[in-house]
C-alpha positions in Angstrom: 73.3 -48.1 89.3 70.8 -49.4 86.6 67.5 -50.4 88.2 67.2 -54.5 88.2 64.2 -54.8 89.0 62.4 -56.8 86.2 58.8 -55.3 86.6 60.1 -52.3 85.3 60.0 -53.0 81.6 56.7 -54.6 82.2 55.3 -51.7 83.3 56.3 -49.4 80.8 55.4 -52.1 78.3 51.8 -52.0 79.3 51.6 -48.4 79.2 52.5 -48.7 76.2 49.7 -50.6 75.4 47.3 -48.3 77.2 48.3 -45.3 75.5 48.0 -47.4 71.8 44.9 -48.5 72.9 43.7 -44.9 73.7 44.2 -44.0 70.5 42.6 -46.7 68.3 39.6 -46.1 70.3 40.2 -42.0 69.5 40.6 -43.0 65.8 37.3 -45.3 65.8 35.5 -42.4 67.3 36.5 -40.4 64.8 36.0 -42.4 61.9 32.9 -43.4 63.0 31.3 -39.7 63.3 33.4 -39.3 59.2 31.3 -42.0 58.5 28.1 -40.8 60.1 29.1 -37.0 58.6 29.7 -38.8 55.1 26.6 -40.4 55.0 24.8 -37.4 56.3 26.6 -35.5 53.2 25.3 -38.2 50.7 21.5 -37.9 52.1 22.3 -34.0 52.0 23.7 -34.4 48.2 20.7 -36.9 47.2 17.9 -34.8 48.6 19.6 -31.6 47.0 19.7 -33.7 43.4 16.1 -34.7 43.9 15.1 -31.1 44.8 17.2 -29.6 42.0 15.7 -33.1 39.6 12.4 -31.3 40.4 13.3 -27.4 40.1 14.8 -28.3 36.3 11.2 -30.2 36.0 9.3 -27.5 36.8 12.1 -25.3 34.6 11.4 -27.5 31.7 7.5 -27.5 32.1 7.8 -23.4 32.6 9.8 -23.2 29.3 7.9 -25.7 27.4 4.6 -23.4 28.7 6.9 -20.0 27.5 7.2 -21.3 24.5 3.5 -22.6 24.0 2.6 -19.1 25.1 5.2 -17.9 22.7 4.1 -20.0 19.8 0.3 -19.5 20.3 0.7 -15.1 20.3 3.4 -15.3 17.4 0.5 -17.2 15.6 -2.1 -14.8 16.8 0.4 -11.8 15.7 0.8 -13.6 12.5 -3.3 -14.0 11.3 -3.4 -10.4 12.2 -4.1 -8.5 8.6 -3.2 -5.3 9.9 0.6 -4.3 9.9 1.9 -4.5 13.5 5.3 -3.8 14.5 7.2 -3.5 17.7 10.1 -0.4 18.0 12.6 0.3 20.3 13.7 3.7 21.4 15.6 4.5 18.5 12.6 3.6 16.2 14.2 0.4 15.0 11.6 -3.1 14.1 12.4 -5.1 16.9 9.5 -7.2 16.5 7.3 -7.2 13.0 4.5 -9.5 11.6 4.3 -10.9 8.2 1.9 -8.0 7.0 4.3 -4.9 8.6 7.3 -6.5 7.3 5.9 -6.7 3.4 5.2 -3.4 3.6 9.1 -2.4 4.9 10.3 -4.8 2.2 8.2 -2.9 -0.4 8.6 0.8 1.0 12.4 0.6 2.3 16.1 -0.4 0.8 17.5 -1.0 4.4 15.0 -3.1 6.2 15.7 -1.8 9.6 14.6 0.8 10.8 10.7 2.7 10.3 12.2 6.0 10.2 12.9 5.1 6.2 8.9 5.8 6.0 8.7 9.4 6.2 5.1 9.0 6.2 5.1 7.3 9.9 8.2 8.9 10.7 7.4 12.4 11.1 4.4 10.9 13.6 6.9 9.3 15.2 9.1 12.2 16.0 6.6 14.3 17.3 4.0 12.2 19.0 4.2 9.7 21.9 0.9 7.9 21.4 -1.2 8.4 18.0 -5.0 6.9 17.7 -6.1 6.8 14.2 -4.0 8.9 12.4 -4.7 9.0 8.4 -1.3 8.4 6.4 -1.0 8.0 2.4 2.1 5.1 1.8 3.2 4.3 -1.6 3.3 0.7 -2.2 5.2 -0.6 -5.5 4.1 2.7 -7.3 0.4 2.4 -6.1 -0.5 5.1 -3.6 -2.5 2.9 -0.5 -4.7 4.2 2.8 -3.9 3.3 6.2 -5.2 4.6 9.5 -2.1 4.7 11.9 -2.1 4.0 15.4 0.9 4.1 18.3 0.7 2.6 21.8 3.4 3.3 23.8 4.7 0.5 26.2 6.0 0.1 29.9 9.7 0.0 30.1 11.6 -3.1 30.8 14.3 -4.4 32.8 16.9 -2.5 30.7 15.3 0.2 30.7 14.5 0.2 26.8 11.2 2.4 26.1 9.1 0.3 23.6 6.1 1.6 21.2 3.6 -0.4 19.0 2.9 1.0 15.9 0.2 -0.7 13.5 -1.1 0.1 10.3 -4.8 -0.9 9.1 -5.1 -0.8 5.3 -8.3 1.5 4.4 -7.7 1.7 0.6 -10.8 -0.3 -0.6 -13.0 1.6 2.0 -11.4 4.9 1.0 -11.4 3.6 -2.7 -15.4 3.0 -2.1 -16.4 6.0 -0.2 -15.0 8.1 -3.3 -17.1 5.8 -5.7 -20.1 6.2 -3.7 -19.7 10.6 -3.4 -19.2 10.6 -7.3 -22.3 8.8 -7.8 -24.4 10.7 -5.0 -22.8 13.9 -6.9 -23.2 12.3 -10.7 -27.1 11.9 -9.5 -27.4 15.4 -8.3 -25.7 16.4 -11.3 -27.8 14.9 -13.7 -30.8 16.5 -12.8 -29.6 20.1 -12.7 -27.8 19.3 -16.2 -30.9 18.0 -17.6 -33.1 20.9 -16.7 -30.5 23.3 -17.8 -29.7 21.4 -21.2 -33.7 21.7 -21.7 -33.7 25.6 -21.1 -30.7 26.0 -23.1 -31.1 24.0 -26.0 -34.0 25.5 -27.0 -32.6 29.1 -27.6 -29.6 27.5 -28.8 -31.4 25.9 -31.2 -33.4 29.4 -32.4 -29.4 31.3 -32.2 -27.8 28.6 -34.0 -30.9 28.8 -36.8 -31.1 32.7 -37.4 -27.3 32.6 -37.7 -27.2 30.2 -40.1 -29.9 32.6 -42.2 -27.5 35.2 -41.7 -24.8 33.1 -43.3 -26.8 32.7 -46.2 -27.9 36.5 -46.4 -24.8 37.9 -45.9 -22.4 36.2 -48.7 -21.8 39.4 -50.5 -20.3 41.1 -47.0 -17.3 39.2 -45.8 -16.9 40.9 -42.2 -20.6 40.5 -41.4 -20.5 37.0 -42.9 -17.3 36.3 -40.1 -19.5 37.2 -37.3 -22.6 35.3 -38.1 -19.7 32.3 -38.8 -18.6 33.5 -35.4 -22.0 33.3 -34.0 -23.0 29.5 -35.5 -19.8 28.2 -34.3 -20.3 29.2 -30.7 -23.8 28.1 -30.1 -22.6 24.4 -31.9 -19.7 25.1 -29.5 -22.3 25.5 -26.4 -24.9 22.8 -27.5 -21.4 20.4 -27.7 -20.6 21.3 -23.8 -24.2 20.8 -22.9 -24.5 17.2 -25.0 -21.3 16.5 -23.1 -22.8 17.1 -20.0 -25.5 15.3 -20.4 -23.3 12.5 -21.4 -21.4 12.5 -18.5 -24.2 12.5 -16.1 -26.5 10.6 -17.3 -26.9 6.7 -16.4 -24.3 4.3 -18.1 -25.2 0.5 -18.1 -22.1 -1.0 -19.4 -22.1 -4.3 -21.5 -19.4 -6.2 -20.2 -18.1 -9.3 -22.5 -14.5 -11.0 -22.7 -12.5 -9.1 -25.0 -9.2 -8.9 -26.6 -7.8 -5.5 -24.9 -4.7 -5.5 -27.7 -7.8 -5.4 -30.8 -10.1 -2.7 -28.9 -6.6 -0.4 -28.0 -5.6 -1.0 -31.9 -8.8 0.2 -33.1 -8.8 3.2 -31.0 -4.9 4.3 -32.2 -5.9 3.6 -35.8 -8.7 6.2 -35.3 -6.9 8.9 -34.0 -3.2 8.2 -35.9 -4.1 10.6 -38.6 -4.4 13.6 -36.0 -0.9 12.9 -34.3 0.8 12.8 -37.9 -0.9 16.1 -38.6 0.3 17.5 -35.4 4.2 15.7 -36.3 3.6 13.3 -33.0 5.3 9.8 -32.8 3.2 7.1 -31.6 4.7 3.8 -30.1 3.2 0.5 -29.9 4.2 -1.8 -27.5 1.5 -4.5 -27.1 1.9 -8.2 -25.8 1.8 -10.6 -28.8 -0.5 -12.8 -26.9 -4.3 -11.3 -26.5 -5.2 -10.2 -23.3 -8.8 -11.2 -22.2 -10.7 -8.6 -19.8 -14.8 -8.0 -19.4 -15.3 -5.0 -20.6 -17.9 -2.4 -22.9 -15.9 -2.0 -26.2 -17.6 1.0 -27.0 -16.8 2.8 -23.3 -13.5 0.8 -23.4 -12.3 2.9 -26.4 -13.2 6.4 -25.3 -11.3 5.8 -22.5 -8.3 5.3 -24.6 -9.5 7.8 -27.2 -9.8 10.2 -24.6 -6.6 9.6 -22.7 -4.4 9.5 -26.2 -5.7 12.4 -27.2 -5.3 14.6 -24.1 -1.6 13.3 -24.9 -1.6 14.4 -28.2 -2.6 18.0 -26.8 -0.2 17.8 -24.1 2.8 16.7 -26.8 1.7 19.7 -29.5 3.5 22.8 -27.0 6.7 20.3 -27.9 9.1 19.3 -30.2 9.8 15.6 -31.0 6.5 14.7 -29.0 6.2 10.7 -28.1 3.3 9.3 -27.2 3.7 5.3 -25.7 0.9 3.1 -25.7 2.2 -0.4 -24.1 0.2 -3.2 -22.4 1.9 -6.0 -20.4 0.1 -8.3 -17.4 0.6 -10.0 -14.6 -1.4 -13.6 -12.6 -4.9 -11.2 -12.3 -4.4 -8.3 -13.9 -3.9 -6.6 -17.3 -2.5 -3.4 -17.3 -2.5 -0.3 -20.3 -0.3 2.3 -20.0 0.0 5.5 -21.9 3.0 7.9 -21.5 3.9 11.0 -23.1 7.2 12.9 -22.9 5.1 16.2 -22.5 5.2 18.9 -19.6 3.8 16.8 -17.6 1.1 17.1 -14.4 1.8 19.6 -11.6 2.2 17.8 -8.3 -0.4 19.7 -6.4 -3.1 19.6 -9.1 -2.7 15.2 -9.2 -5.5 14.5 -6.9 -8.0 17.1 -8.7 -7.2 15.8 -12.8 -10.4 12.8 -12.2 -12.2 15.7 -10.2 -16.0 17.1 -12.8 -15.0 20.4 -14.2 -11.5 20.0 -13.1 -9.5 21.3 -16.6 -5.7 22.6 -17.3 -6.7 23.2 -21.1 -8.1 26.2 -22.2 -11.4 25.9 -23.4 -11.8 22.5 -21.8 -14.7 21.9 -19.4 -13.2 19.1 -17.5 -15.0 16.1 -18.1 -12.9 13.6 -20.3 -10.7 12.1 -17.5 -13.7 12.4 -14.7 -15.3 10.0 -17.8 -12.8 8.1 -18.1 -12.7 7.4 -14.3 -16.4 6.6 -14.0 -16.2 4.4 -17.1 -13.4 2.0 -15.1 -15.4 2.3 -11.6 -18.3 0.5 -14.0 -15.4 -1.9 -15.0 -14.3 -3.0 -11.5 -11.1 -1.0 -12.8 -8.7 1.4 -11.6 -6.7 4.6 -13.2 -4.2 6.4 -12.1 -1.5 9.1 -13.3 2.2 8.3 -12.0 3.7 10.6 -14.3 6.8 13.2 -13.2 6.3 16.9 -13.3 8.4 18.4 -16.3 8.7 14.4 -17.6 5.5 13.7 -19.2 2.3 12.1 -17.7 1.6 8.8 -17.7 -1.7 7.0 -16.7 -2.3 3.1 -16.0 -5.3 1.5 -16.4 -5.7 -1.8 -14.7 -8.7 -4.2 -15.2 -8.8 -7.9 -14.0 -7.9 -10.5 -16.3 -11.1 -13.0 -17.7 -11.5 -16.2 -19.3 -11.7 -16.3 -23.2 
């Protein structure tokens, strides 16, 4: 039978209550310790935003130093005068200054890599680390002097070897340390030709004179007549290479005055014209319409240009058709003269001896014209120089610096 009794659903009732009870109490405890592990969580999130507020701080500062660092040695690498590059393993510019990277614009088509100057290249190749090598470069058709150094450098994280190479320019030193043996040489020279050309001149002098008595004695006997023509002609011949000498070595103080350079090369072609039409050689003009000023001795200035057209002219008579091209142009400082013939030309190996004393290709020359010529435009503050192509012609430039009118 059902239980009656009325306390029963009262009881149940309350535990009921108990059990509900139980477990609000449960789910305050645990949403209290949420809470307290939520706001732990925040404190944990805001101290790891202001620790990571201050690590990007100190990130920024470190960059913003980097950079500084960065800034101050790409300025430093930058007032360097000296060509300095930086190349990887495989010889390619990974780093380059202003200097090193006029140098690859002048020397190279490509740009990239130092291997396209066989000059450093071949150092490269074969040596790790290089102090003071001496190279010759040729820079926009002018042949330049550097002293070449590598360094090699500790590999880095990837594992890339790295080598600085840099390149000091020497030319004006080299330039002046030629200048100053030709003059210590000219000195010695002089001396020795001017005791010779005393001791010789003399019996020159008595040679030349008894032949020319000869001459005069022997009219009436045509084959001894030849030889005492013979005889005169040699010692003029001899006394010509001694007064030559003597010309070269002695002092030469030139006068140096603006001039038109177009009116002092005229003069000098009008001169010797009549001796390349006798010999059937063309000579072309090509001279800027404007004059072009220089500081220079008109009389030295003109046997430089005698002197070089006529070796031309010699060159040219072994041809047919020779041309001879006389042209002048300029640029902001400088005025330049070139003369080019279509002759055989200049052996390569024999270019750094043709400005050498004594130095001659022609028979019966004695060397001295372009040694002259050279000396005359170290007195100039001038430079010349033969760029000519074997089996082409030669061709020499003179350069002087441009002056006011």
């Amino acid at each position: 039978m059902p239980d009656k009794n009325p306390n029963t659903g009262t009881i149940e009732a309350e535990k009921n209550k108990l059990s509900l009870e139980k477990a609000f109490n449960v789910f305050l405890e645990q949403s209290t310790k949420l809470e307290q592990s939520h706001n732990e969580l925040k404190e944990k999130l805001r101290e790891a935003q202001l620790d990571l507020a201050d690590k990007n701080r100190e990130l920024a500062l470190k960059i913003s130093e980097i950079g500084r660092i960065k800034e101050k040695l790409s300025g430093i690498l930058e007032s360097i005068t000296d060509a300095v590059f930086l190349i990887d393993s495989e010889d390619k510019v990974d780093i380059a200054n202003k200097a090193a990277i006029d140098i690859l614009n002048t020397v190279t088509d490509e740009k990239k890599t130092i291997l396209d100057m066989p000059e450093i290249a071949g150092y490269l190749k074969t040596h790790d680390a290089i102090k003071d090598a001496d190279i010759e470069i040729s820079v926009a058709k002018e042949t330049r002097y550097y002293m070449l150094s590598v360094i090699p450098m500790s590999r880095d994280e990837n594992n890339l070897k790295y080598r600085v190479v840099s390149l000091k320019d020497v030319t004006e030193k080299r330039n002046l340390q030629r200048k100053v043996s030709r003059e210590s040489r000219m000195s010695a020279l002089g001396k020795v030709a001017a005791s010779v050309a005393h001791e010789i001149r003399n019996p020159l002098g008595a040679i030349e004179g008894f032949a020319m008595l000869l001459e005069r004695d022997l009219k009436d006997n045509p084959a001894s007549l030849k030889l005492a023509s013979r005889t005169v002609y040699a010692a003029r011949q001899l006394n010509s290479v001694v007064s030559n000498l003597l010309n070269y070595t002695r002092e030469l103080r030139p006068s140096l005055y603006p001039h038109d350079i177009n009116a002092i090369i005229t003069e000098a072609i009008d001169f010797i014209r009549p001796m390349a039409e006798d010999r059937k050689i063309t000579l072309e003009i090509e001279l800027e319409e404007k004059p072009l000023t220089a500081a220079i001795d008109t009389v030295q200035f003109r046997q430089v240009i005698t002197n070089l057209v006529t070796n031309a002219i010699d060159e040219c008579t072994v041809i047919e058709n020779g041309r001879i091209k006389i042209r002048s142009y300029y640029d902001e400082t400088h005025i330049f003269i070139e003369i080019s013939d279509n002759g055989p030309g200049i052996a390569e190996n024999k270019k750094k001896q043709i400005f050498e004393p004594f130095f001659t290709m022609k028979e019966g020359g004695i060397g001295l014209g372009l040694a002259l010529c050279q000396r005359i435009m170290d007195l100039h503050d001038g430079e010349i120089t033969e760029t000519g192509i074997e089996g082409k012609g030669a061709c020499f430039i003179i350069k002087l610096k441009k002056a006011e009118a």
